[in-house]
Structures are given as C-alpha cells and as structure tokens.
C-alpha positions as CSV (number, residue, x, y, z in Angstrom):
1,X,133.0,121.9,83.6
2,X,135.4,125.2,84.0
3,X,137.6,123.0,81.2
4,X,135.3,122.3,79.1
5,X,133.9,125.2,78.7
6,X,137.1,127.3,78.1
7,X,138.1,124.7,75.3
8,X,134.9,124.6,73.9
9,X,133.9,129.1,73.3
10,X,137.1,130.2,72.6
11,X,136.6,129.3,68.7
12,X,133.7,131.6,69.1
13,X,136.0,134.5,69.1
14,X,138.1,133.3,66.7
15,X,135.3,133.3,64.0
16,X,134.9,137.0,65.3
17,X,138.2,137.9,63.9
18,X,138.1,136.0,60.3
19,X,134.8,137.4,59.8
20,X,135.0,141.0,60.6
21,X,136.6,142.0,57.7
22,X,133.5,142.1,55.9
23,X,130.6,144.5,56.9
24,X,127.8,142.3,56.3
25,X,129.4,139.3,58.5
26,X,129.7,141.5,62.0
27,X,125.9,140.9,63.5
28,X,126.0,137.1,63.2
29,X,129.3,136.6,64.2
30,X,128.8,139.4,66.7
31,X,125.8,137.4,68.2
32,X,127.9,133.8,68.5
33,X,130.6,136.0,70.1
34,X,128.5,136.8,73.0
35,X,126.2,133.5,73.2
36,X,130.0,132.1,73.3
37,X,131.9,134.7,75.5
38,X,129.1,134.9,78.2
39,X,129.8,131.1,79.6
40,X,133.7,131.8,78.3
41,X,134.1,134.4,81.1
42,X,131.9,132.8,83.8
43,X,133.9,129.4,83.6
44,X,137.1,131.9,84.1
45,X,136.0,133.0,86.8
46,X,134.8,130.4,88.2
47,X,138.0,128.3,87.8
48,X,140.3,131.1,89.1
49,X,137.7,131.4,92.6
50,X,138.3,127.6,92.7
51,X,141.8,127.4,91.7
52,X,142.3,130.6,94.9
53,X,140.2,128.2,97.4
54,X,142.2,125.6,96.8
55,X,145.4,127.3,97.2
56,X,144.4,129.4,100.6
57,X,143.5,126.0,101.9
58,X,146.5,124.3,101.5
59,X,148.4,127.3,102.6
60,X,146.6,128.0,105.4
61,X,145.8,131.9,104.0
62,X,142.0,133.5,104.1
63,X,140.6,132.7,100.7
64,X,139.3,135.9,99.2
65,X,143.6,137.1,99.5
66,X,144.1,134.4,97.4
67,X,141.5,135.0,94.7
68,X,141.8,138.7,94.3
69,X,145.5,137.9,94.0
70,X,144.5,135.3,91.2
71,X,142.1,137.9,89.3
72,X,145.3,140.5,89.5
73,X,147.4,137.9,88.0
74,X,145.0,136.8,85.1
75,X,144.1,140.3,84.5
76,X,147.8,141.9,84.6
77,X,148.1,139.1,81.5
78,X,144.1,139.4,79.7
79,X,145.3,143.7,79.7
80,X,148.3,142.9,78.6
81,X,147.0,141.7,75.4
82,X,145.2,145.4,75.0
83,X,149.4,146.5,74.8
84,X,150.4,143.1,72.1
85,X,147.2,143.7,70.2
86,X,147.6,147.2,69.5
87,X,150.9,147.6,68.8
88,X,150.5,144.6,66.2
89,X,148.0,146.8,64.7
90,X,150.3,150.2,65.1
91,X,152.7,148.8,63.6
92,X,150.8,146.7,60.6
93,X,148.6,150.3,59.5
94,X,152.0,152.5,60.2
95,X,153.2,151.4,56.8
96,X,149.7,152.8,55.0
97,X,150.9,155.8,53.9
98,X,147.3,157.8,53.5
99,X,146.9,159.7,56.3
100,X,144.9,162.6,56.4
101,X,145.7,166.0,57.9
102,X,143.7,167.6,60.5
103,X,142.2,171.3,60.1
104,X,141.8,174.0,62.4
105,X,137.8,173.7,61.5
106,X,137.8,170.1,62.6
107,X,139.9,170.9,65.8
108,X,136.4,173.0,66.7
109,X,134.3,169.6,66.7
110,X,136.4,167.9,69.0
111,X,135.4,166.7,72.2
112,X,132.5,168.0,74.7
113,X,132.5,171.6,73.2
114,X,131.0,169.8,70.1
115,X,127.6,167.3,69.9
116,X,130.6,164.6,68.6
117,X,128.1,163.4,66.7
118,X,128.4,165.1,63.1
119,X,132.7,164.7,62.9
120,X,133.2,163.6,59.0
121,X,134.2,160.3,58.3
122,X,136.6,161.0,55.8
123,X,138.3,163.7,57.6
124,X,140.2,161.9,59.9
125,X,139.8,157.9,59.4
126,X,140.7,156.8,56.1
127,X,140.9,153.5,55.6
128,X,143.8,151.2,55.6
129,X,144.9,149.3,52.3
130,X,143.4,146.0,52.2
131,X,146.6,144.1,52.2
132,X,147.3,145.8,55.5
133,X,143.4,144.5,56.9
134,X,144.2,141.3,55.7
135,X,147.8,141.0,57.4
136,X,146.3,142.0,60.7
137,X,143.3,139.9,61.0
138,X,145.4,136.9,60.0
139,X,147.9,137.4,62.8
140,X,144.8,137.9,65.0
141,X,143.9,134.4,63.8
142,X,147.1,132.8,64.5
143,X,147.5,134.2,68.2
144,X,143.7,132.8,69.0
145,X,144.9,129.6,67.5
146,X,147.6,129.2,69.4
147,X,145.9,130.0,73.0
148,X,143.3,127.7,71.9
149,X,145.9,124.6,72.2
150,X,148.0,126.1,75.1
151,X,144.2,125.6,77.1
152,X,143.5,122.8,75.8
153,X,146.8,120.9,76.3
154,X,148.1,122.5,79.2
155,X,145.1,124.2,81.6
156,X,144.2,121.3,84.2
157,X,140.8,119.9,84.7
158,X,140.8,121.0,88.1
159,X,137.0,120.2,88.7
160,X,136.8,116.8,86.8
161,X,134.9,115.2,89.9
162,X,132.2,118.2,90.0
163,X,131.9,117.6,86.1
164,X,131.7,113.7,86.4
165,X,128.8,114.4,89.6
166,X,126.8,116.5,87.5
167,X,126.8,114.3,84.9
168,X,125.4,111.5,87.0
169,X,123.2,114.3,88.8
170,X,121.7,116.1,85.7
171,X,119.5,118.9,86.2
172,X,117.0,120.2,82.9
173,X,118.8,122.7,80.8
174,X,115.8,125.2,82.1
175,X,116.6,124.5,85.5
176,X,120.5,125.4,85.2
177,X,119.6,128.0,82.6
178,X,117.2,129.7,85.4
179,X,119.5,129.4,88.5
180,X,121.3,132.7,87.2
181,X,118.0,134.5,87.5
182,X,116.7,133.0,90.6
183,X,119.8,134.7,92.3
184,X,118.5,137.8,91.7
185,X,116.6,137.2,94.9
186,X,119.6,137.9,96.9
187,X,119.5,141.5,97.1
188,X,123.5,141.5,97.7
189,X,123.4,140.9,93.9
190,X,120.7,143.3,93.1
191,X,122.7,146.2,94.9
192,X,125.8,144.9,92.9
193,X,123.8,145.4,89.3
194,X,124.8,149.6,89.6
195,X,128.7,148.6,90.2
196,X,128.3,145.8,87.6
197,X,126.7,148.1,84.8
198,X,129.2,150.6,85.3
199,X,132.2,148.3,84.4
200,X,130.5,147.9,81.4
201,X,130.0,151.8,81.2
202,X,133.0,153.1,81.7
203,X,135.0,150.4,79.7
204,X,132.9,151.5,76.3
205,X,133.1,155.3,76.8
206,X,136.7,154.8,76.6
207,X,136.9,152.9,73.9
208,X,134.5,153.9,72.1
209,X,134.1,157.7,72.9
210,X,137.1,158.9,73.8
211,X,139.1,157.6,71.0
212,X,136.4,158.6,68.6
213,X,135.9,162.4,69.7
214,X,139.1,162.9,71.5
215,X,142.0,161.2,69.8
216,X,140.4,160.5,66.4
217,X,139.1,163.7,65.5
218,X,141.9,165.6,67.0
219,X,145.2,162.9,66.5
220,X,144.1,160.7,63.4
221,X,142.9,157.3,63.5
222,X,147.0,156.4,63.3
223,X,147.3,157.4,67.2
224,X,143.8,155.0,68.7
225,X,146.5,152.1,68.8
226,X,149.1,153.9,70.4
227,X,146.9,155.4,73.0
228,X,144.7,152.2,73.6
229,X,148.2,150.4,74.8
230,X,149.1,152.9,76.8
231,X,145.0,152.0,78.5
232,X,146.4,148.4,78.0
233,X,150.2,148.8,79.9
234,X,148.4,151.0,82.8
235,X,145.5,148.0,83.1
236,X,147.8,145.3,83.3
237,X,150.3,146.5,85.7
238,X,148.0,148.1,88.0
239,X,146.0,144.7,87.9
240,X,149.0,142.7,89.0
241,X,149.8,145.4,91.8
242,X,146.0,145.8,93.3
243,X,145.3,142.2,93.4
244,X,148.3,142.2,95.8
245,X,147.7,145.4,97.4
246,X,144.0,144.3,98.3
247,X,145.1,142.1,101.0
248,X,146.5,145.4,103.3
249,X,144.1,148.1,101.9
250,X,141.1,146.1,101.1
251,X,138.3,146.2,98.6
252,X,136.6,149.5,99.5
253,X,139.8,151.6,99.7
254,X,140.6,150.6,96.4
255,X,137.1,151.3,94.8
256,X,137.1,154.7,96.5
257,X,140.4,155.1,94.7
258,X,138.7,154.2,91.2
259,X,135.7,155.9,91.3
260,X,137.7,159.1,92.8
261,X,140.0,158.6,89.8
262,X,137.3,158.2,87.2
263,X,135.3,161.2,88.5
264,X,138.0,163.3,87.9
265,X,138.9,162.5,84.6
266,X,135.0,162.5,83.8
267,X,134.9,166.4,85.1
268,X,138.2,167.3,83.1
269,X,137.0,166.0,80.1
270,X,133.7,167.7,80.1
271,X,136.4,170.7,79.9
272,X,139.3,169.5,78.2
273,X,139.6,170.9,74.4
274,X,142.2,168.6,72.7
275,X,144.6,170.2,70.4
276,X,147.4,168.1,68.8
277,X,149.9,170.3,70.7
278,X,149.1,168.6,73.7
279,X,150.3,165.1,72.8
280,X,150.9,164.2,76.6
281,X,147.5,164.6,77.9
282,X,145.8,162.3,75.1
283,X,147.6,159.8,76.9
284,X,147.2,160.7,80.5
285,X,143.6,160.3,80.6
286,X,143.8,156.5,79.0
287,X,147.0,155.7,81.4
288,X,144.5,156.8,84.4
289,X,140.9,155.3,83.3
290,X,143.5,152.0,82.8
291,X,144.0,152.0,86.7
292,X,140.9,152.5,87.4
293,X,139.6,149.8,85.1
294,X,141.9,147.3,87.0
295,X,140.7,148.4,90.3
296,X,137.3,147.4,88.7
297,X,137.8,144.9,87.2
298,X,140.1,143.0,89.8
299,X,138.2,143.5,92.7
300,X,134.5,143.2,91.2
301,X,135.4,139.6,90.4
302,X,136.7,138.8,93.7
303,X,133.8,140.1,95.4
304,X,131.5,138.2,93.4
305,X,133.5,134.8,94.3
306,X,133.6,135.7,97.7
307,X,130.1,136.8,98.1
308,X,128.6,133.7,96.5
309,X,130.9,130.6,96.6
310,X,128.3,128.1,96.7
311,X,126.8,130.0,93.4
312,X,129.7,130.7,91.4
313,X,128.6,129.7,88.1
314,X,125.1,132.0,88.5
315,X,127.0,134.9,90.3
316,X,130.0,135.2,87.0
317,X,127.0,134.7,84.9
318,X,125.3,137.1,86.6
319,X,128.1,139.7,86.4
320,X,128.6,139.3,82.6
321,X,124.9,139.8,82.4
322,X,124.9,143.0,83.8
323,X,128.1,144.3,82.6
324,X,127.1,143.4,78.8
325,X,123.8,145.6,79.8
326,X,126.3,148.3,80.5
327,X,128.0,148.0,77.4
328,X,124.7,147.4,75.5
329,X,123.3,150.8,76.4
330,X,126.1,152.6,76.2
331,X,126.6,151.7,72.5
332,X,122.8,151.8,72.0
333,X,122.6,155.9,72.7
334,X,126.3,156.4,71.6
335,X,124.8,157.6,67.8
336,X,122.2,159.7,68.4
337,X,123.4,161.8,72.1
338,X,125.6,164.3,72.2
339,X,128.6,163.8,74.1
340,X,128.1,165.8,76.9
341,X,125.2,163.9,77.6
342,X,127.0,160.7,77.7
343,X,129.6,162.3,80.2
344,X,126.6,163.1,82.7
345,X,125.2,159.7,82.1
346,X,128.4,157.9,82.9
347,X,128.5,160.2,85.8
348,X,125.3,159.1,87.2
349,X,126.0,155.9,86.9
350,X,129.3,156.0,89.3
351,X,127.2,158.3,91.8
352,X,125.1,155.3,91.9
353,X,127.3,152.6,92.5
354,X,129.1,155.0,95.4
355,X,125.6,155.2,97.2
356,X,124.7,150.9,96.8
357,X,128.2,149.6,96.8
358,X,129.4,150.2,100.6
359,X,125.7,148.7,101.6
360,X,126.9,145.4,100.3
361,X,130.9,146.3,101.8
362,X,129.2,146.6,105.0
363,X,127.1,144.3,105.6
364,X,130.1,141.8,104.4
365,X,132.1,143.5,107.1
366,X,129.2,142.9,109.8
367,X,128.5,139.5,108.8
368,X,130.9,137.6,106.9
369,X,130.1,135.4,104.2
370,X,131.5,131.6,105.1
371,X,133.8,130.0,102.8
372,X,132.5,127.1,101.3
373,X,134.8,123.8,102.3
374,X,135.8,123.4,98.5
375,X,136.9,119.5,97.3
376,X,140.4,119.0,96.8
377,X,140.3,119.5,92.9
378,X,143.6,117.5,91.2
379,X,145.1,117.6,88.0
380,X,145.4,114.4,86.1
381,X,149.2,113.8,87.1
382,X,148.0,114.4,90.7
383,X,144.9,112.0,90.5
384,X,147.2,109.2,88.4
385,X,149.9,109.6,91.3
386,X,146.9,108.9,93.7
387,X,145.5,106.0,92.2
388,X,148.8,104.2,91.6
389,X,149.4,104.3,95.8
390,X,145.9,103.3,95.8
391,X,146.9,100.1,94.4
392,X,150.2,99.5,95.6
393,X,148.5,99.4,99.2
394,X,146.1,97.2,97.9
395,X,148.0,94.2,96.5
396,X,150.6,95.1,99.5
C-alpha cells in the first residue's frame, strides 16, 4: 500500500507547480495538494518505520535505532532539496535586473519593533520578469517528473503481501477513514498534538515570517533564496547527524536541545533590529532554526513509529493532521497580528510541548512499547528468487 500510495500523490504536487503561476489557480490546486500530500507523507513514513524493522531484525539491532537512523537519512536528502530548490531559483531571478533599493524609512518597519503588517509591497518585492517565472516553474516540473519515475521504477514494493491481505480483507472506506480518529483515544497521542502542532508552527514562522519582516523588508526579496538554503544545508546535515546521534543521546536530549535552541532565537528576535550591515546574522538565525527543525522533524517521526507500530498508518496520519493544524493557524492570524504577537504565540506553543512531551518520554521509559514482530517484507527480485527454489525443491 506504502507503494502505491507514493506513486499514486506525487502528481498532486506536480500540478501545484504548473499551476501556481497563475493567482486564480492556487486554492484548487492548493486543496488537491493537501488531499494528496496528507496520505503522500503517511505512506513515507510508514514505509521508512517498516523498511527500519526490517533491517534491526535482520541485524539483530533494537528497532527504533534503526528507524530514527532511516528518518535522518530521508530527511538529510527531503532538506536537501530546500538547498537545490532555492539556489535554482537564486540563480534563475539573479538575472532580473529590477531590484529595488531599501530606505532608511523602511529599515524602521522591520522586524518586532514594527506591527510587520503594513511593509509596502512595492518597496522591496518587485516582481520577477515573466520569462524568469516561467523558466523556474518548468524546471520545477521536470525535477518532479523525474522523481516520479525513479519511485515508481526503482522504490520496492516492500509490503506487497500486507497490500494483497487487505485486499482480500477489505474494510468500508468509513471504517479505515475513522481509524485515524479513533486513536485519539490513546492519550500518548493526545499529549503528542502540542509537540505535533508546534512542528507545524515553527516551520511557517520561518518561512513565512522571518523572511517576510526580517530578510525581505530589510535584504530584498533577492536574498529569501539565499537565506532559505542556508535553513535548507543546516536541516539536511543536522538530519543525517541526529538520526545517528539519537542512538547514544536519545530522544529527549535532543528535543531539549531544539526547543533550548528555538527559544533563544525566539527571545533574540523579539529584540533583534535587522540592518543590511549585519549580513551575517540574517543567516545565523535560519542556519540555527534548520537544526532545530531536524531535531524535530527527525525524532517526532521516530517516536510516532515507535510509539504505535501496530497503528502506523493512523499515527503518520495523525501527525500530518496535527502538524497541518499548526501550519493552518499560523498562516490563518499571520495577516491581521502583529508580529510580536506571533513571537509570544509560537513561544507558548514550545512551553507547551516542554511541559506534555517528557509525560509521554517517561512513561515510554517506564514501560516500553513492544515491537511488533513485523513480516519479512521482500522486494520482487527477492520474492522471484524464493519462488524459483520453491520449485526446484518441488520437482526435485
């Protein structure tokens, strides 16, 4: 199902890109991009849990190592695109020659000292010749074309047995469509929603606020790309290096690292006054929100997979729920509060998830959840190799 699934939503996204050009086109498109990205992520990471379970078992190595090693892996390479994807567009919208020039009056407006919510449109974000739009949404195109066949050529069916049971074994679309609420009477996943919405939370702030009333208003529009892969290079290599590190340190120590990290970037910024003249620090605050995004991100996944294996569909689905909440309500009041405001909101929201996080940490710790003894899943070659011995000992 994990297969199918990834082959079947990733054109959703695709149709995201060739239709955002045009302003009318983003809500439609925006809606199939999340009816199609929701099962898109959950059937990620529910094959990466399996594909971990599968691998600790035959090495003999506990399982949740292996899958927070998996989701450090995958998201060293998903971050990665954040560095790819924005210098495609740095380097497409460097050639526009119309860029505007900052004055001391709009240096005023930036960041907390100002509302942020009355910067002029035309000061700093002219846009981009047409051509240049057109170049960049077509390379876009091609690169989600491309992954499109690498998964569907080359990622294994690695739960072809589960899909063919639940074929035979089908449940009413209500019935499947309902088992991601009915979890919600575990309250290990009720005290997850605070850390869930946060991820959500903190991921739009940064992209959304920071490069508005921070870089924008005080860079140029010409510097989001540049700063968003230096969030992008921090993400992905600090991805790679925690879901390896997590094996010695564990999962708390590494949370208490994040949200230690992104409170103190929350507190400087409330202060912070950018000025073109410091070029450094407009990239020292994305370089460090990308570590703690990893840390996250990484971890949040694992401890969904290991907290419900024998609901790993409902639990990913549950987490994208939640953490399209967070974004959802972050974007909703991003128009009409201040930006101080939002600084204290995403504030709370961390505070929160400190206090309900280590409940769930500990009672893990106390009383360990059981791996689930998961079926041997094999790729075709694997399955064709079995079958032919099969055979052979047959007619022998």
């Amino acid at each position: 199902m994990c297969w199918w699934s990834l082959s079947a939503f990733c054109p959703c996204s695709r149709l995201m890109e060739a239709c955002r050009v045009y302003r009318y086109t983003l809500m439609p498109t925006s809606v199939i991009l999340g009816l199609g990205g929701s099962p898109l992520w959950s059937a990620k990471c529910t094959y990466l849990t399996i594909s971990g379970n599968n691998q600790a078992a035959k090495e003999g190595k506990k399982g949740s190592d292996v899958i927070n090693q998996y989701f450090g892996i995958f998201f060293f390479i998903f971050q990665s695109s954040a560095v790819w994807g924005n210098l495609m567009s740095s380097l497409i919208f460097g050639q526009d020659t119309n860029i505007a020039n900052i004055t001391a009056e709009q240096l005023q407006s930036c960041g907390a000292a100002d509302c942020g919510l009355n910067i002029s449109v035309n000061s700093t974000t002219t846009r981009p010749a047409q051509k240049l739009v057109w170049t960049l949404v077509g390379a876009y195109i091609g690169v989600g074309l491309l992954a499109m066949v690498i998964v569907a050529v080359f990622l294994d069916n690695i739960d072809q047995q589960q899909t063919s049971q639940f074929r035979g074994n089908r449940e009413p679309f209500c019935h499947t469509f309902l088992a991601t609420f009915r979890l919600l009477k575990d309250w290990r996943l009720v005290t997850l929603i605070p850390l869930t919405m946060y991820s959500g939370f903190e991921q739009s702030f940064l992209s959304g606020e920071y490069t508005k009333n921070y870089v924008t208003c005080a860079l140029g529009i010409h510097f989001v790309g540049f700063v968003m892969m230096c969030f992008g290079a921090s993400n992905s290599l600090c991805s790679f290096l925690f879901g390896r590190l997590a094996r010695y340190t564990g999962r708390a120590a590494l949370f208490f690292l994040a949200a230690v990290t992104n409170f103190s970037c929350i507190i400087a910024l409330m202060f912070w006054r950018p000025h073109p003249n410091q070029l450094a620090v407009f990239f020292v605050f994305p370089a460090l929100w990308g570590m703690a995004d990893a840390i996250w991100q990484t971890q949040t996944n694992a401890l969904y997979g290991v907290l419900f294996p024998q609901e790993k569909e409902a639990a990913f689905a549950n987490y994208r729920m939640w953490e399209s909440l967070g974004f959802v309500i972050a974007f909703a009041y991003s128009t009409f509060l201040c930006l101080e405001y939002k600084l204290y909101i995403l504030l709370a929201v961390l505070l929160v998830t400190v206090i309900t996080y280590p409940i769930v940490e500990y009672r893990e710790y106390k009383n360990p959840t059981p791996p689930i003894e998961e079926r041997t899943y094999l790729s075709h070659k694997e399955t064709a190799q079995t079958e032919d011995k099969t055979v052979c000992q047959t007619k022998m």
